[in-house]
KEGUDREN-81265 format. One record per atom (N, C-alpha, C, O): residue number from 0; residue in one letter; y, z, x. Coordinates in steps of 0.02 Angstrom, whole numbers, plus 50000, padded with zeros to 5 digits. Layout:
REM KEGUDREN-81265
<guti n="NUM" res="A" yy="Y" zz="Z" xx="X"/>
...
This chain:
REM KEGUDREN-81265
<guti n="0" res="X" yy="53462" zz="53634" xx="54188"/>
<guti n="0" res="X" yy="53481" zz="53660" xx="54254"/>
<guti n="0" res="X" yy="53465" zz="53735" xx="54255"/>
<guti n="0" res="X" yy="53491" zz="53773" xx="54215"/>
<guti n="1" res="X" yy="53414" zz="53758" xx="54310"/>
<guti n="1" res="X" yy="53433" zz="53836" xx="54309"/>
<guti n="1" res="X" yy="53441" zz="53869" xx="54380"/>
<guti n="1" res="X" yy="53428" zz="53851" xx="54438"/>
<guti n="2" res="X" yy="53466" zz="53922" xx="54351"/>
<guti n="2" res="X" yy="53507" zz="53966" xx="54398"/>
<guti n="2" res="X" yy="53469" zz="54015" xx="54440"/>
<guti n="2" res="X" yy="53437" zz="54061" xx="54415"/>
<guti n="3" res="X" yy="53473" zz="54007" xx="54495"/>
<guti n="3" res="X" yy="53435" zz="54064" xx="54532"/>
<guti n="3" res="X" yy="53470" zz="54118" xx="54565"/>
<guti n="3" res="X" yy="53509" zz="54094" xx="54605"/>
<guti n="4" res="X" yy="53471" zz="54166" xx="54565"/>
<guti n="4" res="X" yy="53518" zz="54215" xx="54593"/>
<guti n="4" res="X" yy="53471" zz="54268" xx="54651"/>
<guti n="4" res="X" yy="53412" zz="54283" xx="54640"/>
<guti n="5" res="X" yy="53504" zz="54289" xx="54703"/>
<guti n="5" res="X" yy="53453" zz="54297" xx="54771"/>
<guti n="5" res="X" yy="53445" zz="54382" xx="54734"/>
<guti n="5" res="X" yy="53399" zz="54420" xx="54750"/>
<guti n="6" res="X" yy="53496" zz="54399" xx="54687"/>
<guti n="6" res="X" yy="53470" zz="54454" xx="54656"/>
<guti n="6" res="X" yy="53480" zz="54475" xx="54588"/>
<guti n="6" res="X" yy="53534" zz="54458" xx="54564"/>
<guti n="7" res="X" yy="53448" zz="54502" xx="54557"/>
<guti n="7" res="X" yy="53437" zz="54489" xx="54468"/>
<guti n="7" res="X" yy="53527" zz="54469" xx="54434"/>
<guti n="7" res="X" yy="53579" zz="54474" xx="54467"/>
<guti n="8" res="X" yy="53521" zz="54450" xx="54369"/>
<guti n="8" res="X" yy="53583" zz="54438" xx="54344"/>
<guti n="8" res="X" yy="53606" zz="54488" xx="54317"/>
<guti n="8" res="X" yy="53667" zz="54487" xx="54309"/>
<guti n="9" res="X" yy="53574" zz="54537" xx="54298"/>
<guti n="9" res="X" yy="53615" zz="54634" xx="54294"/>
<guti n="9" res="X" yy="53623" zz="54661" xx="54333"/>
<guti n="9" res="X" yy="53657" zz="54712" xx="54328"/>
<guti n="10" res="X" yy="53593" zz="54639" xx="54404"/>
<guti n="10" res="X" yy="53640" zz="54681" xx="54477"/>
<guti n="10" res="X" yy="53710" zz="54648" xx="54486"/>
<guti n="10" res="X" yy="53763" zz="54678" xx="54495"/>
<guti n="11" res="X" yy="53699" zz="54579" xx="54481"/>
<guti n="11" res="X" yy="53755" zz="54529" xx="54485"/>
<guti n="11" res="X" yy="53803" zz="54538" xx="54441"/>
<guti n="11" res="X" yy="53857" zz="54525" xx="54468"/>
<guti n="12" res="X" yy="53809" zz="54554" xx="54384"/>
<guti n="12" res="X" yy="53866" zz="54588" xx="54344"/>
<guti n="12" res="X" yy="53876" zz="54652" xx="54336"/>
<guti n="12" res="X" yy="53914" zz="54684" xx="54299"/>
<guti n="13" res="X" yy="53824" zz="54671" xx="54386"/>
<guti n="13" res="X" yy="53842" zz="54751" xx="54401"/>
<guti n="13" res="X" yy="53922" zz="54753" xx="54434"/>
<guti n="13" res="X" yy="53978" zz="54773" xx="54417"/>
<guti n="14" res="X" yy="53876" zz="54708" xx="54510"/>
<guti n="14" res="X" yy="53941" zz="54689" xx="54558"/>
<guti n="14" res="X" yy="53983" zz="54655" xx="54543"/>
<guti n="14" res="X" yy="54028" zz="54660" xx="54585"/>
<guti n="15" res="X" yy="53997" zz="54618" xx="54500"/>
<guti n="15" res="X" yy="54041" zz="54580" xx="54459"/>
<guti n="15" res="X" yy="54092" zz="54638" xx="54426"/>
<guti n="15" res="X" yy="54152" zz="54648" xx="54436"/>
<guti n="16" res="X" yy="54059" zz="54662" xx="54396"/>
<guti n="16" res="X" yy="54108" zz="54721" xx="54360"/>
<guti n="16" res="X" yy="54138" zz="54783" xx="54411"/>
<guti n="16" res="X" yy="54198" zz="54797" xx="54413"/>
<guti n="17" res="X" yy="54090" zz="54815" xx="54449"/>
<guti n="17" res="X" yy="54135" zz="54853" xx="54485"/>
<guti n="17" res="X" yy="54204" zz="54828" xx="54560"/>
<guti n="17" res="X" yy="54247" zz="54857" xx="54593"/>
<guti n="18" res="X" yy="54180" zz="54767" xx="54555"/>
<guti n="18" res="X" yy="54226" zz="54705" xx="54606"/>
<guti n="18" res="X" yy="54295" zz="54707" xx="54557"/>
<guti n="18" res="X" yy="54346" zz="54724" xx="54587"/>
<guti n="19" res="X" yy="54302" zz="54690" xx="54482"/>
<guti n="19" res="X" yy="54338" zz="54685" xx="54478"/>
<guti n="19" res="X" yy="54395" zz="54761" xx="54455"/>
<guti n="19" res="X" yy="54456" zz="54771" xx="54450"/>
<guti n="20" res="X" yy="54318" zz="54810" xx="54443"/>
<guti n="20" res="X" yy="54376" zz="54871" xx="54432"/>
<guti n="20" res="X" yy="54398" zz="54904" xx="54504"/>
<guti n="20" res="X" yy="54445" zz="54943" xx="54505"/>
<guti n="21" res="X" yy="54364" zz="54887" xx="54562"/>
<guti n="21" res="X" yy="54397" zz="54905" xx="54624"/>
<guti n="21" res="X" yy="54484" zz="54864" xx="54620"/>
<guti n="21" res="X" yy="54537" zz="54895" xx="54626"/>
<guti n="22" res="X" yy="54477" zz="54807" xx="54611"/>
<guti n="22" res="X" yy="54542" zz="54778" xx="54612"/>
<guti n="22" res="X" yy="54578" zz="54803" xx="54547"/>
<guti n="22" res="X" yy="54632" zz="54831" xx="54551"/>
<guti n="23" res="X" yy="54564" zz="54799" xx="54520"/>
<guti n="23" res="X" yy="54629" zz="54850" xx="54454"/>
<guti n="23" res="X" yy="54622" zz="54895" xx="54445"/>
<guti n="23" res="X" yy="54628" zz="54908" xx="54385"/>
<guti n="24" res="X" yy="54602" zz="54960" xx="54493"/>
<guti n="24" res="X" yy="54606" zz="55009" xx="54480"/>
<guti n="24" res="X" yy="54630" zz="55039" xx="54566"/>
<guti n="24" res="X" yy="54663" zz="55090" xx="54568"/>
<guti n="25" res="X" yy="54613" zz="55007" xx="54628"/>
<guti n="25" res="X" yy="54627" zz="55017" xx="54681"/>
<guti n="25" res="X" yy="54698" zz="54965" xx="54698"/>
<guti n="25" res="X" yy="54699" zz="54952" xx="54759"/>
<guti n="26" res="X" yy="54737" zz="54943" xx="54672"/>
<guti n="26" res="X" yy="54804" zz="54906" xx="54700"/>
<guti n="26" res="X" yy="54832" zz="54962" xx="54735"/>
<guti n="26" res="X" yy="54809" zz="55019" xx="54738"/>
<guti n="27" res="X" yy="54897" zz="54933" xx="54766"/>
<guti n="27" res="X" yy="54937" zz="54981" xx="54793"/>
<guti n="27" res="X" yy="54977" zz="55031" xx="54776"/>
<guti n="27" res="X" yy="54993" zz="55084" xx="54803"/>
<guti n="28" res="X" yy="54996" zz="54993" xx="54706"/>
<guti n="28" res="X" yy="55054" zz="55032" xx="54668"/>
<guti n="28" res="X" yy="54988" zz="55099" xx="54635"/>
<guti n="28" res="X" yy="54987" zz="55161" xx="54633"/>
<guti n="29" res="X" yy="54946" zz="55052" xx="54615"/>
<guti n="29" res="X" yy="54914" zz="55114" xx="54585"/>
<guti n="29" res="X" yy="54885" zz="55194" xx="54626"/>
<guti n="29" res="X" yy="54878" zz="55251" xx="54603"/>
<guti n="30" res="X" yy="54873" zz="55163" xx="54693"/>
<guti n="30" res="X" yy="54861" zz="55213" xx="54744"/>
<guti n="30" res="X" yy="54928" zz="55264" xx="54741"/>
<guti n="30" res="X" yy="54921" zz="55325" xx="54740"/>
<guti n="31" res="X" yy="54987" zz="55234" xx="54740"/>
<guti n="31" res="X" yy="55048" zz="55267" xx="54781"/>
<guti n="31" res="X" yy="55061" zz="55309" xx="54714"/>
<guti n="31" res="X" yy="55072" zz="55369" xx="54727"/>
<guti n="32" res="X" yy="55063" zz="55295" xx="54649"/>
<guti n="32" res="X" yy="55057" zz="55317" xx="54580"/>
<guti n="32" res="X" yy="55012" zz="55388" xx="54603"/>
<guti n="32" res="X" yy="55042" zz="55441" xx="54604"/>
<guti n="33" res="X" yy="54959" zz="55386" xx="54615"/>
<guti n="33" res="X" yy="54904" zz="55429" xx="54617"/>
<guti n="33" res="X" yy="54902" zz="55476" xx="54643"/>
<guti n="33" res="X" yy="54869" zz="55526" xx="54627"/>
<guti n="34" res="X" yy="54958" zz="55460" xx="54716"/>
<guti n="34" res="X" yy="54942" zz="55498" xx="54783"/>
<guti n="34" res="X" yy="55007" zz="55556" xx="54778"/>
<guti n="34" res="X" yy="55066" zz="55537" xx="54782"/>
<guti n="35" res="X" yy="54994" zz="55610" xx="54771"/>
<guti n="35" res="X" yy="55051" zz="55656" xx="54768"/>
<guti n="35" res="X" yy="55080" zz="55661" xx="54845"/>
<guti n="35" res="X" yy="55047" zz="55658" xx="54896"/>
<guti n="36" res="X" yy="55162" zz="55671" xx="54835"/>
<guti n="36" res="X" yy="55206" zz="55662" xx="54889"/>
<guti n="36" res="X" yy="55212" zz="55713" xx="54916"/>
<guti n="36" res="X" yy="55258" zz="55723" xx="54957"/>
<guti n="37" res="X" yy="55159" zz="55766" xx="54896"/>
<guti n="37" res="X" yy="55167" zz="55846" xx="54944"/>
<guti n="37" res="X" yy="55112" zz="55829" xx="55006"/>
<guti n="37" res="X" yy="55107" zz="55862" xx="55057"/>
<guti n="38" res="X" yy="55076" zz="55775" xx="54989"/>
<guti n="38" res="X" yy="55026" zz="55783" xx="55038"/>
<guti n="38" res="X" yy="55058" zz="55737" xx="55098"/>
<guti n="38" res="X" yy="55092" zz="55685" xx="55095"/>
<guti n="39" res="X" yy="55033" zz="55778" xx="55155"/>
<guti n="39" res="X" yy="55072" zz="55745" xx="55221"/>
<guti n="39" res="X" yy="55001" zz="55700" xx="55262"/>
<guti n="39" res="X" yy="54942" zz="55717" xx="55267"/>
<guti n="40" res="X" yy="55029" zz="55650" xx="55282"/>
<guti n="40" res="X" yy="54962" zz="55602" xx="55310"/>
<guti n="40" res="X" yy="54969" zz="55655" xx="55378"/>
<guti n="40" res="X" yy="55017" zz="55682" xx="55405"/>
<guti n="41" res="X" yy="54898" zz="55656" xx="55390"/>
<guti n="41" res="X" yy="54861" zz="55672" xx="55477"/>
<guti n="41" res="X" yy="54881" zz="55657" xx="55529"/>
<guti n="41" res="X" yy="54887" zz="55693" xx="55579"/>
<guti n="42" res="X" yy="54898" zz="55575" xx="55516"/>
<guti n="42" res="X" yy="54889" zz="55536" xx="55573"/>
<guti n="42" res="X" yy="54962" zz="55512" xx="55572"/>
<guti n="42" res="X" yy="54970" zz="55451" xx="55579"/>
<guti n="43" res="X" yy="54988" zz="55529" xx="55568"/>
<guti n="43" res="X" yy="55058" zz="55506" xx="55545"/>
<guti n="43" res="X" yy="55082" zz="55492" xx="55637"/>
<guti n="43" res="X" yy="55093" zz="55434" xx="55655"/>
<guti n="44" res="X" yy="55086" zz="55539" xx="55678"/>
<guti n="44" res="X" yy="55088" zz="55539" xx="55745"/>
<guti n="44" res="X" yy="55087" zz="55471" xx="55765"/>
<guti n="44" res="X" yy="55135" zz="55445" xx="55793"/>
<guti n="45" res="X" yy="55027" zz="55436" xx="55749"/>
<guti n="45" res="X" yy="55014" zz="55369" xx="55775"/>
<guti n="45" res="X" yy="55048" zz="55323" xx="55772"/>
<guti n="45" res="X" yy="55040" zz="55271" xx="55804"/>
<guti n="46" res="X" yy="55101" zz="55336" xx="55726"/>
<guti n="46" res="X" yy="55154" zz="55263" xx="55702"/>
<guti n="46" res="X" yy="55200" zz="55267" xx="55760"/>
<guti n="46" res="X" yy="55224" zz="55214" xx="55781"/>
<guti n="47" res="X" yy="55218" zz="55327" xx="55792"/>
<guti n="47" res="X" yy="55267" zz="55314" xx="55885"/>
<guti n="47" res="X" yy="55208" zz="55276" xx="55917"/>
<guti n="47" res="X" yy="55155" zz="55304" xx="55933"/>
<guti n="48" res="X" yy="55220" zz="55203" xx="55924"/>
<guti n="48" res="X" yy="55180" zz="55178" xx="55961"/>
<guti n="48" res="X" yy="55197" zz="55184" xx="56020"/>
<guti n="48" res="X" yy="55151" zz="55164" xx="56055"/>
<guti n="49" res="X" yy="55236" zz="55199" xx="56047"/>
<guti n="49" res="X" yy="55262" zz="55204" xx="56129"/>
<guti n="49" res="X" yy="55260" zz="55298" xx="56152"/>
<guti n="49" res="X" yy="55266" zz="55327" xx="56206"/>
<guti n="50" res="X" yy="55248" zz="55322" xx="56090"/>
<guti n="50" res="X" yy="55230" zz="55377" xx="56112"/>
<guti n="50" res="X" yy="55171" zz="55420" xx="56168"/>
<guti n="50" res="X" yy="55115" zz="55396" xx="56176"/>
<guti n="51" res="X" yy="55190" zz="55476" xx="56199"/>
<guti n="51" res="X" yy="55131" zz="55474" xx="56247"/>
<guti n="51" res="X" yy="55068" zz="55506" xx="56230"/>
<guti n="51" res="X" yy="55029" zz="55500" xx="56278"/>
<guti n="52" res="X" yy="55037" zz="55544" xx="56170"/>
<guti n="52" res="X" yy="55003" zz="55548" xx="56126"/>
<guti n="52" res="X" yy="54968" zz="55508" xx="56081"/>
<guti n="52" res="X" yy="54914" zz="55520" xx="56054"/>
<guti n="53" res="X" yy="55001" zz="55460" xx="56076"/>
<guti n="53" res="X" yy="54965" zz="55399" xx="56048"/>
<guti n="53" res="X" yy="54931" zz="55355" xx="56089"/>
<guti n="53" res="X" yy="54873" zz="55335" xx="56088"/>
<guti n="54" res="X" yy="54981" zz="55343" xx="56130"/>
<guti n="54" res="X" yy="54942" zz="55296" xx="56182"/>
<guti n="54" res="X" yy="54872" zz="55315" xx="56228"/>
<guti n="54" res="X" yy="54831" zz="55276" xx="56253"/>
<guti n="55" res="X" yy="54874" zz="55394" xx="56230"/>
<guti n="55" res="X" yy="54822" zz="55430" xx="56256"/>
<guti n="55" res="X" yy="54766" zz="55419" xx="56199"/>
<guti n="55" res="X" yy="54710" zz="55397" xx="56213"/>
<guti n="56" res="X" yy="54781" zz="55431" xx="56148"/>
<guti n="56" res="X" yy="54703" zz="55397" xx="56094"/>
<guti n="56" res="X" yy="54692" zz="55361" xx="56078"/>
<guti n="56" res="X" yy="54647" zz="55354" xx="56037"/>
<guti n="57" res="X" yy="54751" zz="55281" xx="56117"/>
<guti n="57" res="X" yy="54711" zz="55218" xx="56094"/>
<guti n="57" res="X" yy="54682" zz="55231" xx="56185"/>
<guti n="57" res="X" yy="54623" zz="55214" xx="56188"/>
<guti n="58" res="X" yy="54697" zz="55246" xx="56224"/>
<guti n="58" res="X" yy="54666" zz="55240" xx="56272"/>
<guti n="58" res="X" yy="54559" zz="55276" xx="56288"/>
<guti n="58" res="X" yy="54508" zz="55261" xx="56318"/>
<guti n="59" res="X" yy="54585" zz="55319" xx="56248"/>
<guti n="59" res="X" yy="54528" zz="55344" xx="56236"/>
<guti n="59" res="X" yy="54472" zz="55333" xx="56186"/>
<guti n="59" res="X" yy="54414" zz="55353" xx="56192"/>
<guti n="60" res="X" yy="54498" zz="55297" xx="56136"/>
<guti n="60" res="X" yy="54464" zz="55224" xx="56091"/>
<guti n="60" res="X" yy="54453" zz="55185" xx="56138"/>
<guti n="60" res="X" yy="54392" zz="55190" xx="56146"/>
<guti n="61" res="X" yy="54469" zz="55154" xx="56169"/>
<guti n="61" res="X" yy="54474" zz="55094" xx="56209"/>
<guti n="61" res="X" yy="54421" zz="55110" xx="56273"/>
<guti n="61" res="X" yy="54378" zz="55069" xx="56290"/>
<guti n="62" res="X" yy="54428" zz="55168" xx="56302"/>
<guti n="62" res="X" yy="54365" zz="55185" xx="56337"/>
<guti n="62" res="X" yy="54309" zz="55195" xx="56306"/>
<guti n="62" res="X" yy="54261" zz="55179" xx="56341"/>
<guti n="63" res="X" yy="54294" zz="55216" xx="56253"/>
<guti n="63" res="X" yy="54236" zz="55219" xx="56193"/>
<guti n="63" res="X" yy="54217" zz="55145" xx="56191"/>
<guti n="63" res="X" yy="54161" zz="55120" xx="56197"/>
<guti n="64" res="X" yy="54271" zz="55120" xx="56183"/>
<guti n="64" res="X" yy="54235" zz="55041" xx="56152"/>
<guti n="64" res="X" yy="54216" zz="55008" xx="56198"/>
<guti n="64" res="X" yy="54169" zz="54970" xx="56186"/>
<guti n="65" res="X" yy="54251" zz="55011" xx="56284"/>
<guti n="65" res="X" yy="54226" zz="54965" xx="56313"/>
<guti n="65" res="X" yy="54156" zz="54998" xx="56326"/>
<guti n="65" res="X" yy="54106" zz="54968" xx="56306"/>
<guti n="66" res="X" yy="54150" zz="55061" xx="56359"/>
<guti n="66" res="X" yy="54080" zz="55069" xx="56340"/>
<guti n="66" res="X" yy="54020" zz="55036" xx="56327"/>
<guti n="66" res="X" yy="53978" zz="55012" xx="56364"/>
<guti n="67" res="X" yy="54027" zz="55040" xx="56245"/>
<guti n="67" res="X" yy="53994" zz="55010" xx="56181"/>
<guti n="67" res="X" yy="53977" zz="54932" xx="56202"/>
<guti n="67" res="X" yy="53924" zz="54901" xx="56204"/>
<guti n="68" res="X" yy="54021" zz="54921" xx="56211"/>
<guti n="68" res="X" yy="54037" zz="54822" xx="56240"/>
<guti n="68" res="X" yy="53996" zz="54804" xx="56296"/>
<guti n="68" res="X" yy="53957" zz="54757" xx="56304"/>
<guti n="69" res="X" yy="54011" zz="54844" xx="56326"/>
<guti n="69" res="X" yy="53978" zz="54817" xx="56413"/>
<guti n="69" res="X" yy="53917" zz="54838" xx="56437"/>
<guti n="69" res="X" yy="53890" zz="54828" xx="56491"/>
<guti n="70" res="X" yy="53895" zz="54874" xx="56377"/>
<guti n="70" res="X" yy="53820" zz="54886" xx="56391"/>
<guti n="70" res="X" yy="53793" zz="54852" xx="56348"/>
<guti n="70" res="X" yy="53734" zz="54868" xx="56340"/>
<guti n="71" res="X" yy="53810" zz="54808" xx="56315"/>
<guti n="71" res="X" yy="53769" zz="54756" xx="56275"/>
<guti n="71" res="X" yy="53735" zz="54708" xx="56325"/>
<guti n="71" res="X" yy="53752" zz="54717" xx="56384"/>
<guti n="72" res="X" yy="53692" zz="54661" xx="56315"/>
<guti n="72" res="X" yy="53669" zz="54604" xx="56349"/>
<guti n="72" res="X" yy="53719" zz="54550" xx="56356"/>
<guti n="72" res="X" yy="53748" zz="54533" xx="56408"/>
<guti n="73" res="X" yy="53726" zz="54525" xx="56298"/>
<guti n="73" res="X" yy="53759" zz="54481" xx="56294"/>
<guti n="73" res="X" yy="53846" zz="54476" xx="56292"/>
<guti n="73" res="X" yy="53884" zz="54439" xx="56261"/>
<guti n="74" res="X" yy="53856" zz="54530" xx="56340"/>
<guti n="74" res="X" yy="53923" zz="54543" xx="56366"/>
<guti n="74" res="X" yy="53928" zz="54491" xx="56428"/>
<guti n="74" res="X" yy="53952" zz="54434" xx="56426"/>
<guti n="75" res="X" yy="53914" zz="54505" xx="56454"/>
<guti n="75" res="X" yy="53920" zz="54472" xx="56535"/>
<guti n="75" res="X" yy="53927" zz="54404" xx="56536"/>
<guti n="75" res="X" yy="53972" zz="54390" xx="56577"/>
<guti n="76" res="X" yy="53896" zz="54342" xx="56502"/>
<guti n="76" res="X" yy="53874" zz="54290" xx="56489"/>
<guti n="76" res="X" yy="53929" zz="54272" xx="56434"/>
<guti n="76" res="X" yy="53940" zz="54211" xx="56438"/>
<guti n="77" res="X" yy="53961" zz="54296" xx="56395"/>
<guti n="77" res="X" yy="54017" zz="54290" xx="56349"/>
<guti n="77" res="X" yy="54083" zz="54290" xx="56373"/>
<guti n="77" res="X" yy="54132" zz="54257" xx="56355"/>
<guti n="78" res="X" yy="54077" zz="54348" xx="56435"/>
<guti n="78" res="X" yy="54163" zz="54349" xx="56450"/>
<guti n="78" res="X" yy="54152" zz="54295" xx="56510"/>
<guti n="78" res="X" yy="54199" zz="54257" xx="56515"/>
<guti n="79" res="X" yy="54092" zz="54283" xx="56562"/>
<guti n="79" res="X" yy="54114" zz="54237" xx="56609"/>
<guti n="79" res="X" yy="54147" zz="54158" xx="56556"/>
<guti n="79" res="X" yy="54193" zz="54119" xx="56569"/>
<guti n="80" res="X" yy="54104" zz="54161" xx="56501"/>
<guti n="80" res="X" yy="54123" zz="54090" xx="56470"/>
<guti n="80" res="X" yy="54199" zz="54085" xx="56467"/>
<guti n="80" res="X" yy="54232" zz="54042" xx="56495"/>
<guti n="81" res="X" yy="54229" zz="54146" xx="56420"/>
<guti n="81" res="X" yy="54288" zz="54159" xx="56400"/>
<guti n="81" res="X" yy="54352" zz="54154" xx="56465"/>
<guti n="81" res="X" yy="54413" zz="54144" xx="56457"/>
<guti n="82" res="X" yy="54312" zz="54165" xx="56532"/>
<guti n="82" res="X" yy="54376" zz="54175" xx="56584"/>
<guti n="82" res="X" yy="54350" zz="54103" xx="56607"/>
<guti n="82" res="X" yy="54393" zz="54074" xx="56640"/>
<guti n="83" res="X" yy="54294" zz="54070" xx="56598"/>
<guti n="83" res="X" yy="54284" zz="53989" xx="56622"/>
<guti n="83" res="X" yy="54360" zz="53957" xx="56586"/>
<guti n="83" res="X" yy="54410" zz="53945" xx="56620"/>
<guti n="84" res="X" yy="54355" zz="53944" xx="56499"/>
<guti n="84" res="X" yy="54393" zz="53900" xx="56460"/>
<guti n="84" res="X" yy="54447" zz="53954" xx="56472"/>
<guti n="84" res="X" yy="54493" zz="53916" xx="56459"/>
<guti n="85" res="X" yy="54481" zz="54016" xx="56489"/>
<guti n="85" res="X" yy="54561" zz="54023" xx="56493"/>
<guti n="85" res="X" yy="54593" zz="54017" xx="56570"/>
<guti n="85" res="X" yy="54653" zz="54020" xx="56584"/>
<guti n="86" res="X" yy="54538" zz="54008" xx="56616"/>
<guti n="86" res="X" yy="54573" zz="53993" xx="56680"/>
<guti n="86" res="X" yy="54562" zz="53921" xx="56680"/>
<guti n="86" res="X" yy="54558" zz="53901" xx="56739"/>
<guti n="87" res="X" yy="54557" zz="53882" xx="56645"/>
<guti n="87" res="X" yy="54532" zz="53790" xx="56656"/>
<guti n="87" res="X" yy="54593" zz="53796" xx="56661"/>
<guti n="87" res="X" yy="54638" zz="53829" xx="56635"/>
<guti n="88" res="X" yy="54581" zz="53730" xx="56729"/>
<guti n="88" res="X" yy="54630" zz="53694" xx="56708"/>
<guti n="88" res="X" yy="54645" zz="53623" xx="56673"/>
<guti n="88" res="X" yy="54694" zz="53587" xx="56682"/>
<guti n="89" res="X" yy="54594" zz="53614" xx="56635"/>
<guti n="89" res="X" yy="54596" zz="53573" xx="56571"/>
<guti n="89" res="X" yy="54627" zz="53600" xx="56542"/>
<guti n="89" res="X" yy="54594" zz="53640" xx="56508"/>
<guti n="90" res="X" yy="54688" zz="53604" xx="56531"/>
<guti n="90" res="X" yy="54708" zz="53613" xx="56464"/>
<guti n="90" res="X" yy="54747" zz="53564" xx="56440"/>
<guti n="90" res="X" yy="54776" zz="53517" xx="56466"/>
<guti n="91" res="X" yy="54739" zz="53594" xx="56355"/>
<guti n="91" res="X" yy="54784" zz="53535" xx="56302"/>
<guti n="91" res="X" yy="54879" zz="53540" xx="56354"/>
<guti n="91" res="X" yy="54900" zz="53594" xx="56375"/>
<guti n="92" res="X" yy="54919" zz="53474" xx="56365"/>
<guti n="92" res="X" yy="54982" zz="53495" xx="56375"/>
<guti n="92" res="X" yy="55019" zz="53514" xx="56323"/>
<guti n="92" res="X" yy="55002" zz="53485" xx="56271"/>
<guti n="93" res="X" yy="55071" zz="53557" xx="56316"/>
<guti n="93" res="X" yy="55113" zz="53585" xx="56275"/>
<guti n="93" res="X" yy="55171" zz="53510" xx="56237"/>
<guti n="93" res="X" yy="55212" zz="53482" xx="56273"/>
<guti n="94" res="X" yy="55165" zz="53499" xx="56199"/>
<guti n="94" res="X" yy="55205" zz="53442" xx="56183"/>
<guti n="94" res="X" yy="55286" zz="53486" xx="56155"/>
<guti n="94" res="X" yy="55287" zz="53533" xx="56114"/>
<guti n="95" res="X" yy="55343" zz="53456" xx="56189"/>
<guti n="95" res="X" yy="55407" zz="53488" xx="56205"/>
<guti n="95" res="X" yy="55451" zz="53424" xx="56160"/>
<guti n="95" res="X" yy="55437" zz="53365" xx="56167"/>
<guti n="96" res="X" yy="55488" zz="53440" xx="56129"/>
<guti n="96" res="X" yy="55535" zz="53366" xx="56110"/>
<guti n="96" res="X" yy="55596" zz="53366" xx="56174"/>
<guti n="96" res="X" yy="55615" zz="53412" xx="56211"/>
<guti n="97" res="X" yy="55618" zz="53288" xx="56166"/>
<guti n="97" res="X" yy="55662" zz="53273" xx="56215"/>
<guti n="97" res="X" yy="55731" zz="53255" xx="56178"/>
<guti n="97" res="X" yy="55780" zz="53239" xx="56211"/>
């Protein structure tokens, strides 16, 4: 039997080996170990999700992305499908016990 690999078998245990030192060397505990507690996160702001600062930069992500989205081609032709199957009214019925 032989083995074919789409790329040599010393790249493949290249990635083999650094796959597995990403995972035992990047866990969580080991991050939080690592990460000194003087340093203050950036973005910390973002966790008030009902805040009005936050919501202003997902809003402003969200105008970026639709953007990005709706000038594709194959936008237009995707969401009519998507509002075809969620306004059917085929749908599965909800089965309820009695």
């Amino acid at each position: 039997m032989k083995l074919t690999f789409a790329f040599s078998p010393n790249r493949f245990a290249s990635f083999v080996a650094a796959s597995f030192a990403a995972l035992v060397f990047f866990t969580p505990t080991t991050m939080a170990q690592t990460t000194p507690a003087a340093v203050e996160d950036p973005f910390i702001w973002l966790e008030e999700v009902l805040g009005e600062k936050p919501l202003a930069w997902v809003r402003e992500r969200n105008a970026d992305s639709n953007k990005v989205l709706t000038a594709r081609t194959e936008y237009a032709p995707i969401k009519a499908q998507l509002l075809e199957v969620l306004n059917s009214k085929d749908r599965i019925p909800a089965i309820s016990r009695r």
